[in-house]
Structure formats: structure tokens, C-alpha cells
VMD Tcl script that draws the C-alpha trace (Angstrom):
set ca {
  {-14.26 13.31 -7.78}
  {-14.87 11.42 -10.46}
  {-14.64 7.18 -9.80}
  {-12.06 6.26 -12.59}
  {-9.70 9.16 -11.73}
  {-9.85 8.06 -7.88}
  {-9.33 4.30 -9.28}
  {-6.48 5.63 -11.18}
  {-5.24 7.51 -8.45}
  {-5.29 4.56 -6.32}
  {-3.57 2.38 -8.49}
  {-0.84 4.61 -9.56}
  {-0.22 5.10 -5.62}
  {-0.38 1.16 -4.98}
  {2.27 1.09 -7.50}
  {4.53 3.92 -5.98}
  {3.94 2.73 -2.56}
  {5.34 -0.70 -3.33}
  {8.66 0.68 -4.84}
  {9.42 3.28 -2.00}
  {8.66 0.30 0.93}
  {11.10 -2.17 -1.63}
  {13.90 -0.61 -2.57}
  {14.17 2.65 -1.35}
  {12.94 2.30 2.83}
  {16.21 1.22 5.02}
  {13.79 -0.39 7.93}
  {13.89 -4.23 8.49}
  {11.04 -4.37 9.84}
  {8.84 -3.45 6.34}
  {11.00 -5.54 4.27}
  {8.27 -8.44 3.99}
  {5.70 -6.03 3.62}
  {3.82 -5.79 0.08}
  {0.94 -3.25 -1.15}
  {-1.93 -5.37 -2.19}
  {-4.49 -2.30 -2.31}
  {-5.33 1.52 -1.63}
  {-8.35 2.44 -1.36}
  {-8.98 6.29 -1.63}
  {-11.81 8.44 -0.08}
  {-13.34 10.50 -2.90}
  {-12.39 13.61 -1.25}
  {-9.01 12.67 -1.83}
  {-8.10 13.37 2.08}
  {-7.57 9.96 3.47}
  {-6.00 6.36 1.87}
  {-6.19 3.31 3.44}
  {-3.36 1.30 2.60}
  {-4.12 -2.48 2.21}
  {-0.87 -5.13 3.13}
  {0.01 -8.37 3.38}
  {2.27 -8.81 6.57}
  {4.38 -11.79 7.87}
  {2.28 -15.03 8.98}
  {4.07 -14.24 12.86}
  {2.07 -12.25 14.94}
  {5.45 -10.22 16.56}
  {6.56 -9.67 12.90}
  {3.36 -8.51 12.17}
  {3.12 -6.53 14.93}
  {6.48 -4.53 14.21}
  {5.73 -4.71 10.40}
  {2.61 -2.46 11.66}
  {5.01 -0.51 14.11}
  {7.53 -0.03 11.16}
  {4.73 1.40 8.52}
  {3.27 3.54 11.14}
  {6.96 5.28 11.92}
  {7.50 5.80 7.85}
  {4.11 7.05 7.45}
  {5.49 10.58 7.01}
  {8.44 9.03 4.95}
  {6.30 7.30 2.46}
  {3.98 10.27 1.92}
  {6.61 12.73 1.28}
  {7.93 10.07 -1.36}
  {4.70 9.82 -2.91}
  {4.18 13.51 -3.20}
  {7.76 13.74 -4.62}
  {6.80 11.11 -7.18}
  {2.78 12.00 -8.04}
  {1.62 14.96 -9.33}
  {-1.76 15.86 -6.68}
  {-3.49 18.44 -6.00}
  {-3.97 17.03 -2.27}
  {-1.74 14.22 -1.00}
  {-4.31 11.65 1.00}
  {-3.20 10.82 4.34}
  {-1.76 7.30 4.68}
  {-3.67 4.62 7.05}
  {-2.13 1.13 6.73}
  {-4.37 -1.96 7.87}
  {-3.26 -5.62 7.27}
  {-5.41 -7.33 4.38}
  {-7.75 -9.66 6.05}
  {-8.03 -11.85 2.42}
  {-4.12 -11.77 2.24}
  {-2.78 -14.22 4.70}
  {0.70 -14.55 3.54}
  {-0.76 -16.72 0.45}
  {0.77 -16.33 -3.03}
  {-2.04 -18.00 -4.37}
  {-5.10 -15.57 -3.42}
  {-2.95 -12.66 -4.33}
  {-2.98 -13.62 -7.90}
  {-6.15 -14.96 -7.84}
  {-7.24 -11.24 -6.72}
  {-5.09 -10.10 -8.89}
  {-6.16 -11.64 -12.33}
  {-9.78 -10.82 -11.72}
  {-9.16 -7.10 -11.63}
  {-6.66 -7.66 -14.82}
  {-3.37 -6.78 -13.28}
  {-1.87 -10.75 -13.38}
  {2.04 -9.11 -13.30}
  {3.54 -9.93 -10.28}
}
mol new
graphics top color blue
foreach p $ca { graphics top sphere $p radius 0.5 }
foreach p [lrange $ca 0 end-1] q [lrange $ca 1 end] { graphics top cylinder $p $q radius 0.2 }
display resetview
């Protein structure tokens, strides 16, 4: 697949992902939880979902707990929402540059041109 339409792709499903886990997800245990990247395989099968998660380890731990449980939830909302072909498979990991810091966010953030936020 071509590299801009998976960057697109990615982008548009960062965006998506972010507003189901906000306002439309009804567990506690997400509600810290913000998209900071997806990064899609070119095949389009998997997506691994970058986030930053509370600075506690047990919130982190059931932030993890709580994503894994709406997996299924999330990707039906994205396929509701996104017009694909294939729907990628959802793998959240925690962002390893993302430790709970406003500041790198942005900084991230304003190098790839997206400084909203």
C-alpha cells in the first residue's frame, strides 16, 4: 500500500481513536488514557496503538486491562466511523517517549506539524 495513504490512514484513526476512548467509552479505567500514535502495518492487518497512561504503575496496569477489554469496542467504532476496505486489528502498547509529560507531547507533536492539542 502506498506510504502516504497508510500515513493518512493512521492519522485519521489516531484521531477517531481519541474521540471514541473520550467521550463516547463508559470505562474509568481509560479515562486518562490519550492516543499519541498508530502505527499501521502496510498490509493494513495489524495497528499498534501508541498511549500515554497514568504515571502509577496499578493505574497503568488497569488502563492496559481496560484498553485490552474495549479492544473489540473500539474497533467496531472505528469501522462504524472509517470507510476501509480491511479494519487493522488493534494492539495497544504504552508510549515509552510519553511519560505522562505535556511537554514532550507537543514537542513531538510540532515537529510532525500537528501543534493542536
Amino acid at each position: 500500500m502506498d506510504e502516504l495513504r497508510t500515513r493518512r490512514v493512521a492519522e485519521a484513526m489516531r484521531e477517531e481513536l481519541s474521540e471514541l476512548i473520550r467521550f463516547e467509552s463508559n470505562d474509568p479505567r481509560i479515562a486518562q488514557v490519550d492516543v499519541t500514535e498508530v502505527v499501521v502495518s502496510p498490509d493494513m492487518k495489524r495497528a499498534d496503538v501508541l498511549v500515554s497512561l497514568p504515571a502509577d504503575a496499578e493505574e497503568r496496569r488497569q488502563a492496559l486491562e481496560g484498553l485490552e477489554s474495549a479492544r473489540h469496542y473500539l474497533r467496531r467504532g472505528l469501522m462504524q466511523r472509517m470507510e476501509l476496505f480491511r479494519m487493522p486489528e488493534l494492539k495497544f502498547r504504552a508510549d515509552a517517549e510519553v511519560t505522562g509529560g505535556a511537554l514532550e507531547k507537543l514537542k513531538r507533536r510540532m515537529r510532525r506539524g500537528r501543534a493542536r492539542d
